[in-house]
PQR file of N, CA, C, O and H, with PARSE charges and radii, in Angstrom:
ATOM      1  N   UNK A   1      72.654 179.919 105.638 -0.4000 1.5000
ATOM      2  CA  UNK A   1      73.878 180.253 106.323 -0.0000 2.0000
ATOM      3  C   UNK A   1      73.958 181.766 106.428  0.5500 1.7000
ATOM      4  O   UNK A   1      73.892 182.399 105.374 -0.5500 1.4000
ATOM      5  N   UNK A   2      74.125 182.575 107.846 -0.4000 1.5000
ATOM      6  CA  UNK A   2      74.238 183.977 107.789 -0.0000 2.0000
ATOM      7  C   UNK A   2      75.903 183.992 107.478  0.5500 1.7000
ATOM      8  O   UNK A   2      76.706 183.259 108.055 -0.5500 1.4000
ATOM      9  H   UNK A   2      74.179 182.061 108.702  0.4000 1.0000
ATOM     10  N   UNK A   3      76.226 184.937 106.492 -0.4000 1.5000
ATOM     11  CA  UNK A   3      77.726 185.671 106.609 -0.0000 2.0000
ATOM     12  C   UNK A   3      78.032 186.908 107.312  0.5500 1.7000
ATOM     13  O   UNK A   3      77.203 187.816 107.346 -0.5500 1.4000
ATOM     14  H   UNK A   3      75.574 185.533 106.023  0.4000 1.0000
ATOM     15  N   UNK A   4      79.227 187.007 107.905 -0.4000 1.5000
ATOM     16  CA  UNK A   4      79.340 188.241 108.559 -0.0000 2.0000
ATOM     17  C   UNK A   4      79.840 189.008 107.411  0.5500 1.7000
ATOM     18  O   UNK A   4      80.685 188.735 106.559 -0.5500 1.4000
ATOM     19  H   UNK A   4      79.901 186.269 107.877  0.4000 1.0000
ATOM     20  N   UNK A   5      78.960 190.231 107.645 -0.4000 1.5000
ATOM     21  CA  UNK A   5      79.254 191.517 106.329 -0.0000 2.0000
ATOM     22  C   UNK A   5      80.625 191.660 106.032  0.5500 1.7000
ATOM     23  O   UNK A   5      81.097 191.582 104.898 -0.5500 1.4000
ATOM     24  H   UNK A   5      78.273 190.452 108.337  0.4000 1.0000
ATOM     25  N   UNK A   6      81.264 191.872 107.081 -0.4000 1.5000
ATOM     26  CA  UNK A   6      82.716 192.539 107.151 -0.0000 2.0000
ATOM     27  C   UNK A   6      83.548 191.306 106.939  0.5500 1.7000
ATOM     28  O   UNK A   6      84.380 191.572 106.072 -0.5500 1.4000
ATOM     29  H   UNK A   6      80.880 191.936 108.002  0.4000 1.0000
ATOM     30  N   UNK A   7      83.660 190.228 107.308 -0.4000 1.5000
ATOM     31  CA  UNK A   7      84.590 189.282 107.416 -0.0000 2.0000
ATOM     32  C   UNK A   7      84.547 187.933 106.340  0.5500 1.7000
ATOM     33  O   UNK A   7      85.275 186.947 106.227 -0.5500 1.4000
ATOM     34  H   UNK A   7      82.984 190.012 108.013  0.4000 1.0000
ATOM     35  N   UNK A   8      83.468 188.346 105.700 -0.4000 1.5000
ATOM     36  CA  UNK A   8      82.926 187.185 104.812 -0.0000 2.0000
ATOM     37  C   UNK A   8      82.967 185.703 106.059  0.5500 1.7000
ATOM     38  O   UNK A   8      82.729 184.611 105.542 -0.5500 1.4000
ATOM     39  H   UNK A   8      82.878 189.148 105.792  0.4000 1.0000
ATOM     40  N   UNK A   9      83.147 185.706 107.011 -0.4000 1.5000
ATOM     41  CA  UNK A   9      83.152 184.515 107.796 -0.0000 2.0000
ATOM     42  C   UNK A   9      81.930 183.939 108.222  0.5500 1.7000
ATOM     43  O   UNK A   9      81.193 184.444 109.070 -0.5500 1.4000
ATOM     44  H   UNK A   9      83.341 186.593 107.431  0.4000 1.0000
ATOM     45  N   UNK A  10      81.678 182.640 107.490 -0.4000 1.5000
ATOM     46  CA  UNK A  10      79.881 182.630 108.462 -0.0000 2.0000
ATOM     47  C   UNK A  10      79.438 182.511 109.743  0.5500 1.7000
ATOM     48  O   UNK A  10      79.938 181.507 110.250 -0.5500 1.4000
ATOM     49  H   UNK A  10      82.276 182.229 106.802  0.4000 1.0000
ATOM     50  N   UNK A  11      78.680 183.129 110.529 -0.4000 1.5000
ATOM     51  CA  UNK A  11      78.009 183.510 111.401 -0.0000 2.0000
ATOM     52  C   UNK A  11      76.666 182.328 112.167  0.5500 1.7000
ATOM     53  O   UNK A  11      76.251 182.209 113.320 -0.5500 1.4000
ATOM     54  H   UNK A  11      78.274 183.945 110.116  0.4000 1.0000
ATOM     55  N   UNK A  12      76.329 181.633 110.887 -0.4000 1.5000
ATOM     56  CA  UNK A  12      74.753 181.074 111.798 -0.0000 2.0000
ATOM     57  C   UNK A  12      74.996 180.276 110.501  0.5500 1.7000
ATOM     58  O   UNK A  12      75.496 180.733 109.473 -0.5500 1.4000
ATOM     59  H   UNK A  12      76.667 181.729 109.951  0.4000 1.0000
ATOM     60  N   UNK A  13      74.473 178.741 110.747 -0.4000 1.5000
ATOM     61  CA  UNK A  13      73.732 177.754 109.891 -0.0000 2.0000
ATOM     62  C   UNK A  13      72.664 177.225 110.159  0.5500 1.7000
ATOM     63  O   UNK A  13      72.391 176.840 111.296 -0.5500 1.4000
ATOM     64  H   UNK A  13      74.067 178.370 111.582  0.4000 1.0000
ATOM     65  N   UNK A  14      72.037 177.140 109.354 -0.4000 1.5000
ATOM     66  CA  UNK A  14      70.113 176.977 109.626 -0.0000 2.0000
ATOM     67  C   UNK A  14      69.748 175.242 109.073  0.5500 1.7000
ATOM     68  O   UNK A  14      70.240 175.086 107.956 -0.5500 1.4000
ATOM     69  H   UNK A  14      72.258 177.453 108.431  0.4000 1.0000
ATOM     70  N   UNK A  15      69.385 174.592 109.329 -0.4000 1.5000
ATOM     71  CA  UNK A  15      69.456 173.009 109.005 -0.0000 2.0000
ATOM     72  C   UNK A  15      67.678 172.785 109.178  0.5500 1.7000
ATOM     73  O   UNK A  15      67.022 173.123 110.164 -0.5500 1.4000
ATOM     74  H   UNK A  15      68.986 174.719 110.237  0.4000 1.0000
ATOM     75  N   UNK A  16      67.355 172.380 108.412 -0.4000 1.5000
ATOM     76  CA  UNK A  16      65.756 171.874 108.479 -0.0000 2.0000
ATOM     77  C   UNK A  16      65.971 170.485 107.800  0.5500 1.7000
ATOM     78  O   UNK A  16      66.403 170.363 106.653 -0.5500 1.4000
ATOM     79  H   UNK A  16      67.888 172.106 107.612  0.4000 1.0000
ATOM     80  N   UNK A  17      65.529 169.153 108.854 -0.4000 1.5000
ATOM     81  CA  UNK A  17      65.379 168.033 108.440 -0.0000 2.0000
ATOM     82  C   UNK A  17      63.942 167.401 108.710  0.5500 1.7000
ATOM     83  O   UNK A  17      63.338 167.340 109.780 -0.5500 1.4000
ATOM     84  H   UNK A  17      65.178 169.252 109.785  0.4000 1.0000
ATOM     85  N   UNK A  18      63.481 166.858 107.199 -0.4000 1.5000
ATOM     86  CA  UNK A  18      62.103 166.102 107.094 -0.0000 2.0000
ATOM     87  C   UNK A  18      62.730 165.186 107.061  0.5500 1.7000
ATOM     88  O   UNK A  18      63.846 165.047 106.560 -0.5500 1.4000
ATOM     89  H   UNK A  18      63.972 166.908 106.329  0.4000 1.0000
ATOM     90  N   UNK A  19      61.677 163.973 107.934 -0.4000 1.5000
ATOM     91  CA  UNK A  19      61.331 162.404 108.465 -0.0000 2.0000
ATOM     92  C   UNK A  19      60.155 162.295 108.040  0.5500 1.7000
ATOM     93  O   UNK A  19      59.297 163.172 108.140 -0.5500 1.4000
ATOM     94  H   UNK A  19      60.771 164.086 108.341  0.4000 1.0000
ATOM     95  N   UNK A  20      59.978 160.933 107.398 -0.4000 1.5000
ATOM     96  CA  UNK A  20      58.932 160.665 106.902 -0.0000 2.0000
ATOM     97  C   UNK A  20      58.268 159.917 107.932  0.5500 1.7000
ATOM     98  O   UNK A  20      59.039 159.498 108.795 -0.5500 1.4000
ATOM     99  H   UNK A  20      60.675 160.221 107.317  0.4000 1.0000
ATOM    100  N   UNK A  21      57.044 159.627 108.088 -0.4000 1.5000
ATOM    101  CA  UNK A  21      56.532 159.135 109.576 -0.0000 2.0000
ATOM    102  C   UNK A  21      55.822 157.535 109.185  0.5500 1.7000
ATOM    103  O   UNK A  21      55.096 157.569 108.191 -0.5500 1.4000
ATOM    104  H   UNK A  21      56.418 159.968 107.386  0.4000 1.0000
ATOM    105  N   UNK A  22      55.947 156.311 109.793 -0.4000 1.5000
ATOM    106  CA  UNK A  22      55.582 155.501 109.414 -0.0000 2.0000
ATOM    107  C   UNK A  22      53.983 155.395 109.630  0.5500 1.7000
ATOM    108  O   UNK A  22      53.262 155.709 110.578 -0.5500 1.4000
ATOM    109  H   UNK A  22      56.537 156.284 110.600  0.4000 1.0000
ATOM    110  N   UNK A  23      53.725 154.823 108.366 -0.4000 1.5000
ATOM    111  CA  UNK A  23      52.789 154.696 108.242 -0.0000 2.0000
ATOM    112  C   UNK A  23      51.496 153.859 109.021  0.5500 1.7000
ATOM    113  O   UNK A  23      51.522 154.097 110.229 -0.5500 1.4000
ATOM    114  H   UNK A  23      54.310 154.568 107.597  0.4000 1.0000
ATOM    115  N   UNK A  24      50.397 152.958 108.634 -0.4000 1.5000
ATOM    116  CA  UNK A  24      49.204 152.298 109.530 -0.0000 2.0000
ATOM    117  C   UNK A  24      50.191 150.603 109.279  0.5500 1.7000
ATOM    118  O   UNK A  24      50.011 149.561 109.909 -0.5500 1.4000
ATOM    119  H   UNK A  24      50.376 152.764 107.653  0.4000 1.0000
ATOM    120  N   UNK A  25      50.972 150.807 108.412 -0.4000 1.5000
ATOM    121  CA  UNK A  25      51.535 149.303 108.088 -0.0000 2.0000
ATOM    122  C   UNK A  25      52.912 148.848 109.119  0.5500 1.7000
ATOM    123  O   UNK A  25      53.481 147.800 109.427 -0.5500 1.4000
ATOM    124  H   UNK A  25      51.118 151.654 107.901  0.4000 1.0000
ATOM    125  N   UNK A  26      53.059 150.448 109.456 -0.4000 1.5000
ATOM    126  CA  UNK A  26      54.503 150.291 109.993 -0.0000 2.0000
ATOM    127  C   UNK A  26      55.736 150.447 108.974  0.5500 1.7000
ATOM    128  O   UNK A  26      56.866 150.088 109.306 -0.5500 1.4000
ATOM    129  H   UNK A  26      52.597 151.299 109.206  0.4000 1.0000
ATOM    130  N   UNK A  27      55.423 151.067 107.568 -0.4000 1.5000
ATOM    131  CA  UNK A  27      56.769 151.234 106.717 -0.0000 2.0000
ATOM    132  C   UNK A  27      56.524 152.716 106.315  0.5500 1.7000
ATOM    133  O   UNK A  27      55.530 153.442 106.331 -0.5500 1.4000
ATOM    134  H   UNK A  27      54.505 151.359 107.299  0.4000 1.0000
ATOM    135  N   UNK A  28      57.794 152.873 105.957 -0.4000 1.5000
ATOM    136  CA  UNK A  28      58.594 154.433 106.161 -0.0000 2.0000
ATOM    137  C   UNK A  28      58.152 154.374 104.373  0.5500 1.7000
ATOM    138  O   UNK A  28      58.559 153.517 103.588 -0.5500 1.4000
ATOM    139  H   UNK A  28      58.601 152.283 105.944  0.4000 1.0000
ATOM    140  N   UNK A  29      57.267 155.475 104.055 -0.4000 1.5000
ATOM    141  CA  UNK A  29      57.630 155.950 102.084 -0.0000 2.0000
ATOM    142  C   UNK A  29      59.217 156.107 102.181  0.5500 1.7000
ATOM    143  O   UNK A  29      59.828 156.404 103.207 -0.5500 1.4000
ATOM    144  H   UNK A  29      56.936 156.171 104.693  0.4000 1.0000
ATOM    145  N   UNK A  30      59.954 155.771 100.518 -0.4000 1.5000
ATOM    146  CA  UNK A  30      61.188 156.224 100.941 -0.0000 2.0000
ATOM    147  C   UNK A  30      61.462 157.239  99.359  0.5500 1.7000
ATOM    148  O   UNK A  30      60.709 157.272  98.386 -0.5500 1.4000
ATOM    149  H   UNK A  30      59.458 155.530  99.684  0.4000 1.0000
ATOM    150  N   UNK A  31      62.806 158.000  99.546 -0.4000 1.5000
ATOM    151  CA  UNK A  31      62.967 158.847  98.989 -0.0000 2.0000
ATOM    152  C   UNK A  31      62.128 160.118  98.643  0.5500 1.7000
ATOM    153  O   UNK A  31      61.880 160.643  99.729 -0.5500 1.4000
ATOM    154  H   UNK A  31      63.418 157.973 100.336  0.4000 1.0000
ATOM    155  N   UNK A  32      61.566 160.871  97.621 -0.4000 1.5000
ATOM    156  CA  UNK A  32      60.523 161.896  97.551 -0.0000 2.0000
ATOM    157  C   UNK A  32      59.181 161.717  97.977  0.5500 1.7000
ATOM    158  O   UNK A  32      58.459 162.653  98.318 -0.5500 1.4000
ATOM    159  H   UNK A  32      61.768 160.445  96.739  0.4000 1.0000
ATOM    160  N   UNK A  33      58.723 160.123  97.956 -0.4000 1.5000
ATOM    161  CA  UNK A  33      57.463 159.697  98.509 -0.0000 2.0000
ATOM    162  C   UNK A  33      56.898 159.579  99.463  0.5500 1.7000
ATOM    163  O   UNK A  33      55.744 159.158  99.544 -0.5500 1.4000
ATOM    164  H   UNK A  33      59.309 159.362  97.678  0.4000 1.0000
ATOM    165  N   UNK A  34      58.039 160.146 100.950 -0.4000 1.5000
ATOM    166  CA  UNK A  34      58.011 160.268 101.743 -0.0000 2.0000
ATOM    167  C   UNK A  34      57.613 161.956 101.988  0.5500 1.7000
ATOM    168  O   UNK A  34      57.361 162.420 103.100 -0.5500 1.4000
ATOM    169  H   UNK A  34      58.977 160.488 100.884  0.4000 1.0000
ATOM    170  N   UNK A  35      57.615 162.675 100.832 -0.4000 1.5000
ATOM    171  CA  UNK A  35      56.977 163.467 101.544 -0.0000 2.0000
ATOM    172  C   UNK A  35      56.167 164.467 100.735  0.5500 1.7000
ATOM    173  O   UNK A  35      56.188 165.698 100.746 -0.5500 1.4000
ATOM    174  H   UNK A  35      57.819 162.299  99.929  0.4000 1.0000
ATOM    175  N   UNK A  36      55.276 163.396  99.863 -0.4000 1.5000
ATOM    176  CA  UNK A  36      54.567 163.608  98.738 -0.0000 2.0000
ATOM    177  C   UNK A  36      52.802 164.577  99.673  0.5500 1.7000
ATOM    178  O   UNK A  36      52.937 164.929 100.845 -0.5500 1.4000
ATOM    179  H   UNK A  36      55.259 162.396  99.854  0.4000 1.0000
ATOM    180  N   UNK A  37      52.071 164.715  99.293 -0.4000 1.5000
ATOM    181  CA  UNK A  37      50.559 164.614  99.613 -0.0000 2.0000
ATOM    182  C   UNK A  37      50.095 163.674 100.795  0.5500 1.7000
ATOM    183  O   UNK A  37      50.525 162.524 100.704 -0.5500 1.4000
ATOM    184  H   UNK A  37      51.961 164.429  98.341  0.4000 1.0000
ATOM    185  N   UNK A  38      49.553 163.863 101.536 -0.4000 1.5000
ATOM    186  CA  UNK A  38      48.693 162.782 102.114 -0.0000 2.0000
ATOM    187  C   UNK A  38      49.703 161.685 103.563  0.5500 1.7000
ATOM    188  O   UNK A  38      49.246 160.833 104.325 -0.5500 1.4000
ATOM    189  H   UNK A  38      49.204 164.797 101.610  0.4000 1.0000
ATOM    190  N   UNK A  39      51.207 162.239 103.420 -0.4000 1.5000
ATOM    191  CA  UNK A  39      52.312 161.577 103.586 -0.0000 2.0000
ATOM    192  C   UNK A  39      52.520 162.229 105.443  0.5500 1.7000
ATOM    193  O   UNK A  39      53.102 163.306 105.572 -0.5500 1.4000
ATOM    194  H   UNK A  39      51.578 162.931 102.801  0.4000 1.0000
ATOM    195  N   UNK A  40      52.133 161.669 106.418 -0.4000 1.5000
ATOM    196  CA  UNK A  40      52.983 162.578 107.415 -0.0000 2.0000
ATOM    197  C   UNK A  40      54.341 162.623 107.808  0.5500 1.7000
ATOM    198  O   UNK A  40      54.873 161.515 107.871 -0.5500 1.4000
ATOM    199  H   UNK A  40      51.660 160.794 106.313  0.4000 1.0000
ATOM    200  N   UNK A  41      55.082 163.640 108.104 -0.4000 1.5000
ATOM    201  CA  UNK A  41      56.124 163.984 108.590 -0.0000 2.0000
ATOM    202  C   UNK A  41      56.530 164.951 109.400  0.5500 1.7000
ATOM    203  O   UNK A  41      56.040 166.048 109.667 -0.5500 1.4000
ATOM    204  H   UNK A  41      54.650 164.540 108.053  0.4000 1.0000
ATOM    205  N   UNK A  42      57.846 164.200 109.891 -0.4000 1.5000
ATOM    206  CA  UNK A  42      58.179 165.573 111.312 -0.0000 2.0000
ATOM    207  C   UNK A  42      59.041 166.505 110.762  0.5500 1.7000
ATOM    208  O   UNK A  42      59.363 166.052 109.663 -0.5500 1.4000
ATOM    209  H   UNK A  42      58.244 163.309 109.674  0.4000 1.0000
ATOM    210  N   UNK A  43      59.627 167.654 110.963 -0.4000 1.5000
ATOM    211  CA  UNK A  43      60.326 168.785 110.585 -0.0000 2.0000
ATOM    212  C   UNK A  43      60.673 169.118 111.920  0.5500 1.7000
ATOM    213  O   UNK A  43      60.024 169.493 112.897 -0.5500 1.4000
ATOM    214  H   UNK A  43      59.366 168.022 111.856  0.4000 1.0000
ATOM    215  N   UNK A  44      62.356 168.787 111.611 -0.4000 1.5000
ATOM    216  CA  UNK A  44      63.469 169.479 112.764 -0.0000 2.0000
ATOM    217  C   UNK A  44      64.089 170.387 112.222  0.5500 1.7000
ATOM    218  O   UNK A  44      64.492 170.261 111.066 -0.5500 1.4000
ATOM    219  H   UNK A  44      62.883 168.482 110.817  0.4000 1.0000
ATOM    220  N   UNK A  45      64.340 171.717 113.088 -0.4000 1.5000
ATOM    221  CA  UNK A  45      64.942 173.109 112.499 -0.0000 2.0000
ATOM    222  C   UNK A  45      66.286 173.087 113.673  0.5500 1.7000
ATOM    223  O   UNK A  45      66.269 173.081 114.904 -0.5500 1.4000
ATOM    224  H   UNK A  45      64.013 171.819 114.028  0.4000 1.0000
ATOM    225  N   UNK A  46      67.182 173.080 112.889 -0.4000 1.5000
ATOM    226  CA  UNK A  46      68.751 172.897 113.945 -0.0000 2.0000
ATOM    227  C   UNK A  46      69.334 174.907 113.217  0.5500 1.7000
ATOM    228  O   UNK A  46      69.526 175.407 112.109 -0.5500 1.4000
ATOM    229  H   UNK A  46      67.196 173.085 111.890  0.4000 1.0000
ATOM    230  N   UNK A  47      69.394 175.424 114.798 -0.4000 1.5000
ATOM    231  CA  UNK A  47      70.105 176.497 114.214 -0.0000 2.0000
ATOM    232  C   UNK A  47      71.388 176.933 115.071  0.5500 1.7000
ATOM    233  O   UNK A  47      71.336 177.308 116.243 -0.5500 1.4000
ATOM    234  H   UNK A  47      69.238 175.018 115.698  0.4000 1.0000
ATOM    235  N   UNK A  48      72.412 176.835 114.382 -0.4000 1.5000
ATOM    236  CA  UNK A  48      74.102 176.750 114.971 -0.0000 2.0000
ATOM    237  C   UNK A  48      74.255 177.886 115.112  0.5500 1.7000
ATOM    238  O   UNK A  48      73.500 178.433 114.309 -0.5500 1.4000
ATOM    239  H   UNK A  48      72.454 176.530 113.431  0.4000 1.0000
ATOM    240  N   UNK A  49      75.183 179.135 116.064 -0.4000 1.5000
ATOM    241  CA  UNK A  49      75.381 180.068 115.856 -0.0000 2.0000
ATOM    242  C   UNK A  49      76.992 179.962 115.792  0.5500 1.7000
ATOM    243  O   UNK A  49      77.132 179.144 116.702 -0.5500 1.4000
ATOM    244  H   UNK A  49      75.797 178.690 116.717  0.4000 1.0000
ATOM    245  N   UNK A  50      77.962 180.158 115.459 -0.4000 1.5000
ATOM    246  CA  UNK A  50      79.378 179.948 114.868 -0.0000 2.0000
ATOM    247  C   UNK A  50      80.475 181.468 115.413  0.5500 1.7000
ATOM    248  O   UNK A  50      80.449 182.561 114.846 -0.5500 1.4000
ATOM    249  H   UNK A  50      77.848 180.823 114.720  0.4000 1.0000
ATOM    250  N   UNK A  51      81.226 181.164 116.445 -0.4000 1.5000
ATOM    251  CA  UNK A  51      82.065 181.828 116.652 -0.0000 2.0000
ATOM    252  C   UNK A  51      83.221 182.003 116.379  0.5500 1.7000
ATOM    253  O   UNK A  51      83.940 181.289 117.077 -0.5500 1.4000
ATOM    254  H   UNK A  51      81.248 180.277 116.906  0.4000 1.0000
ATOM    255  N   UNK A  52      83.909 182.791 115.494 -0.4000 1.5000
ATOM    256  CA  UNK A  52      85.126 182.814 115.144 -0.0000 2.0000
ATOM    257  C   UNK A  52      86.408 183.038 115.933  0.5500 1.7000
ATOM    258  O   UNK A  52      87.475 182.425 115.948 -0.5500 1.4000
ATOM    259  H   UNK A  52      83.325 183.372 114.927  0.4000 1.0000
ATOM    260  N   UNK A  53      86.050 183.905 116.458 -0.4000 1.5000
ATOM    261  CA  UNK A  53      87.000 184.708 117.244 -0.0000 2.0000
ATOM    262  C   UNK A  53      87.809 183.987 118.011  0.5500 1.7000
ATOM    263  O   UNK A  53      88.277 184.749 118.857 -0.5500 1.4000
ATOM    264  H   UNK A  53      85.183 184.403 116.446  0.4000 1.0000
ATOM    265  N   UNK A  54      88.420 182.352 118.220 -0.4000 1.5000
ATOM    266  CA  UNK A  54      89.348 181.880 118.255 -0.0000 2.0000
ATOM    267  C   UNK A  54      89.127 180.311 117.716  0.5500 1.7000
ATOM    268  O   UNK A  54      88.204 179.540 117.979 -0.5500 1.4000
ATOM    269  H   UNK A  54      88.040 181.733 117.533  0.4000 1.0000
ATOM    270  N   UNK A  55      90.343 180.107 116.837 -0.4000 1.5000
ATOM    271  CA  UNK A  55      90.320 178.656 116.955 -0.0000 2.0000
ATOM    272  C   UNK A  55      89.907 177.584 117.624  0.5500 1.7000
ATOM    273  O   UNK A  55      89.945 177.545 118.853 -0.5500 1.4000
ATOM    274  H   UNK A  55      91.092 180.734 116.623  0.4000 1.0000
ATOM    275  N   UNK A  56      89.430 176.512 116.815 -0.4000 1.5000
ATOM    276  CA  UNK A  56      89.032 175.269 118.200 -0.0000 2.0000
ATOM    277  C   UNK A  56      89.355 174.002 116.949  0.5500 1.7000
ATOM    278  O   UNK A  56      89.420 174.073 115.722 -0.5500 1.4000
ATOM    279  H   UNK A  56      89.400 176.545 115.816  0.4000 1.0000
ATOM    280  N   UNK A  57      89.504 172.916 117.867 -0.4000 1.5000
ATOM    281  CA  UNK A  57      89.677 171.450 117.584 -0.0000 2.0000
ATOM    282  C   UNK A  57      89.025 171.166 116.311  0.5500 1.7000
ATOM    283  O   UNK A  57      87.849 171.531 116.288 -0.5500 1.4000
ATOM    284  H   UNK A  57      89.452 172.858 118.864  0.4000 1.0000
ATOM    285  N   UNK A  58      89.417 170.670 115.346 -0.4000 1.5000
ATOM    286  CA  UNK A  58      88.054 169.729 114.233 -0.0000 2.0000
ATOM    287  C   UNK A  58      87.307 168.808 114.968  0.5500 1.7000
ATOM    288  O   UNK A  58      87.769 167.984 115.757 -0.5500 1.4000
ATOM    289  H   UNK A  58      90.372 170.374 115.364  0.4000 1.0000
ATOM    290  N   UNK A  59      85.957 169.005 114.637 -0.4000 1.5000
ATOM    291  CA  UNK A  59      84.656 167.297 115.364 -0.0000 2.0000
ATOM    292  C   UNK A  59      85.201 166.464 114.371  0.5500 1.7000
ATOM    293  O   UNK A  59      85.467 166.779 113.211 -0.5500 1.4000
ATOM    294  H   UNK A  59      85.582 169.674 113.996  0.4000 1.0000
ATOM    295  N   UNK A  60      85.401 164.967 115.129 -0.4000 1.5000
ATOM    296  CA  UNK A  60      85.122 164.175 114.834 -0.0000 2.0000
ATOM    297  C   UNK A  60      83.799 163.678 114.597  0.5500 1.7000
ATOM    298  O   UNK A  60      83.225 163.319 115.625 -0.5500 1.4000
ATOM    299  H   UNK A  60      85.185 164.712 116.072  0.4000 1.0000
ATOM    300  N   UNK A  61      83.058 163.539 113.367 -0.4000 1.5000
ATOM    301  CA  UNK A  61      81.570 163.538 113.661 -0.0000 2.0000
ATOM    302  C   UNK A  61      81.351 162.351 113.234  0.5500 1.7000
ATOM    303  O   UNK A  61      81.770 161.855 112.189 -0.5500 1.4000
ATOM    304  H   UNK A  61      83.524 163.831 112.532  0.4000 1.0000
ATOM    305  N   UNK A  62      80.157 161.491 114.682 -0.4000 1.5000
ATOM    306  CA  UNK A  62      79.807 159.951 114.001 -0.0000 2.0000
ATOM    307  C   UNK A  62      79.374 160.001 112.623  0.5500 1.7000
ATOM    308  O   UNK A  62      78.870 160.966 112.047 -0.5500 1.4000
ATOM    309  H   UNK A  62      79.816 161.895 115.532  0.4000 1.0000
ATOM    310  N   UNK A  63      79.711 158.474 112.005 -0.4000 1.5000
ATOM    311  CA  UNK A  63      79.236 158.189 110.882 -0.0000 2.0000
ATOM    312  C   UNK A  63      77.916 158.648 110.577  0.5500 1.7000
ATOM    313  O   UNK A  63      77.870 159.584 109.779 -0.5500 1.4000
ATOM    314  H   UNK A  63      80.120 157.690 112.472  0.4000 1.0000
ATOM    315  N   UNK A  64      76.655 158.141 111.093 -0.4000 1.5000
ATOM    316  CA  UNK A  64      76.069 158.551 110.782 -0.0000 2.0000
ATOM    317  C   UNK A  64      75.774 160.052 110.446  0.5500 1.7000
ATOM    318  O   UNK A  64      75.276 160.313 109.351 -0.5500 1.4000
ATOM    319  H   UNK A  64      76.692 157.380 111.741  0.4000 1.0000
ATOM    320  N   UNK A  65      76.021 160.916 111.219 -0.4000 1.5000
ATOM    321  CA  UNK A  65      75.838 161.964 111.038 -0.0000 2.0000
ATOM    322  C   UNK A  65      76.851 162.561 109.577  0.5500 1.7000
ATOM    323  O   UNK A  65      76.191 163.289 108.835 -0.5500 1.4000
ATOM    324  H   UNK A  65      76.426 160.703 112.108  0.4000 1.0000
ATOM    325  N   UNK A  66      77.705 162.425 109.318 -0.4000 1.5000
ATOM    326  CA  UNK A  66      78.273 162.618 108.057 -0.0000 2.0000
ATOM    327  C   UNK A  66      77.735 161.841 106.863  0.5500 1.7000
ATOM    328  O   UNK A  66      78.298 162.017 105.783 -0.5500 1.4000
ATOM    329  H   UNK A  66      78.241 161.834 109.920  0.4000 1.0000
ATOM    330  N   UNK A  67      76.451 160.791 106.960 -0.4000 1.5000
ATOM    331  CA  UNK A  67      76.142 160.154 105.739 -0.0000 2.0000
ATOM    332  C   UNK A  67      75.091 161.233 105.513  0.5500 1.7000
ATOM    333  O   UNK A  67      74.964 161.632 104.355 -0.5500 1.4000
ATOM    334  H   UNK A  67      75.994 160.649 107.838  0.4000 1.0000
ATOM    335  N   UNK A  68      74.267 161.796 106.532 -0.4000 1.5000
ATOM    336  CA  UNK A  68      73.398 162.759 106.686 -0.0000 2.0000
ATOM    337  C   UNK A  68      73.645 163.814 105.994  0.5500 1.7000
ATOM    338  O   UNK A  68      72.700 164.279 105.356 -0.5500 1.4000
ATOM    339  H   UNK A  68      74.370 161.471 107.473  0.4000 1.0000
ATOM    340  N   UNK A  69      74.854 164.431 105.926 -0.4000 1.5000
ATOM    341  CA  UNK A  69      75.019 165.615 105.641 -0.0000 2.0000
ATOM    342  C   UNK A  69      75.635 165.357 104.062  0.5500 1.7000
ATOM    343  O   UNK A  69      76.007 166.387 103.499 -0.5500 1.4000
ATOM    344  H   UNK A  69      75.621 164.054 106.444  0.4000 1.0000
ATOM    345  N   UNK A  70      75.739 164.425 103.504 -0.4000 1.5000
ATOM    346  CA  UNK A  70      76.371 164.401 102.408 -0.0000 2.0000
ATOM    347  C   UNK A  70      75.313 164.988 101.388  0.5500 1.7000
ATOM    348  O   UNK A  70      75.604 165.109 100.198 -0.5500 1.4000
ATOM    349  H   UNK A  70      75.437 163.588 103.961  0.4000 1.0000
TER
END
């Protein structure tokens, strides 16, 4: 997360999500084994840039996406 110097307000959030890639069987490793040695996976880099300088609405954000972020 960048902070702005002056405002302590943050500025940028940086998000990197690993997917574990299914395997020759067709099943996903799950939890840390998914992305042990030998294991392929994809890596998504999400980078937000965050404007303060006026108010806006709260997201409603789908479920899924909030089980994600927990």
């Amino acid at each position: 997360m960048g902070i702005d110097q002056k405002t302590s307000l943050p500025e940028s959030i940086l998000m990197t999500v690993l997917i574990g890639r299914r395997n020759e069987h067709g099943r996903t490793a799950k939890g840390d084994a998914a992305f042990s040695d030998g294991v392929e996976h994809i890596v998504f880099s999400y980078e937000y840039k965050l404007d303060t300088a006026k108010e806006t609405e709260p997201i409603d954000l789908p479920d899924p996406v909030k089980r994600m972020l927990k």
